[in-house]
N, C-alpha and C positions, 0 to 999 in steps of 0.2 A: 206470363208472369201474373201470378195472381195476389197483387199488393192491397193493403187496404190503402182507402184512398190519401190517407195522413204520409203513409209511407212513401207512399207513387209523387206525392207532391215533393218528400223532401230527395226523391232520390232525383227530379226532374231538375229541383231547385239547384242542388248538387251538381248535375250536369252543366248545365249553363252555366253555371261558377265555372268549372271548368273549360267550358269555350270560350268566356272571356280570357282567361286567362292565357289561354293560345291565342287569343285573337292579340292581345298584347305582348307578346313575343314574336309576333309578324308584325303588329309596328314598329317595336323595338328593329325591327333586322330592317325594315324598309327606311327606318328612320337614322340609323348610321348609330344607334344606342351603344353605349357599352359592353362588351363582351360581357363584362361580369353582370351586368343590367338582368342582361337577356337573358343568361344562365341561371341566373337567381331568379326569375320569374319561373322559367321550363321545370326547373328542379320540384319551382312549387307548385304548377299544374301535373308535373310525373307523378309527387304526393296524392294529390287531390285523386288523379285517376288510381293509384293504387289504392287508396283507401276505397275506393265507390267501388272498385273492383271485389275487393275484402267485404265487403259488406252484400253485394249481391253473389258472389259464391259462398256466402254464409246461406245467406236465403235459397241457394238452391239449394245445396245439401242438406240443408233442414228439411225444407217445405214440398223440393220437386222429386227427390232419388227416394225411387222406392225401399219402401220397410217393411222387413219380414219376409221379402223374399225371395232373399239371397243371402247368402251365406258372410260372416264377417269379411272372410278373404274375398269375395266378390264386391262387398259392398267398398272394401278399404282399396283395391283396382278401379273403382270407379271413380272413388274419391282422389286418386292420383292422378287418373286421364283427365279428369276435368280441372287441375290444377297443372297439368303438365298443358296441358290445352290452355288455356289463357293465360296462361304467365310466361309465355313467349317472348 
């Protein structure tokens, strides 16, 4: 991953956000929390990793999948397995 360093920081920044927020949905379950509590925090770390997800498969397909040479219909099969591939 070749980020500038502005970038690398907010996408690191971004991840931690996102582990706290798993980390408090394991309190929440340890701590006998509200069903709705916990769900409503999950939903908001699901977000968060979708988003950070949508944003580094922006960045590949921009910056990493070759250009020029391959063919539209090669490049748009590429563009499919790497979104059929993480969005599992």
């Amino acid at each position: 991953m070749s980020h500038l360093s502005r970038e690398k920081l907010d996408l690191v920044t971004r991840t931690k956000k996102v582990i706290g927020q798993l980390e408090s949905v394991l309190r929440g379950l340890n701590d006998d929390e509200q069903c709705a509590d916990v769900l409503q925090r999950l939903a908001a770390a699901r977000g968060a990793i979708n988003s950070l997800m949508g944003e580094l498969l922006e960045d590949h397909i921009r910056n990493h999948m070759p250009r020029n040479s391959k063919s539209s219909e090669e490049a748009a099969n590429d563009v499919i397995e790497i979104v059929r591939t993480y969005l599992k």
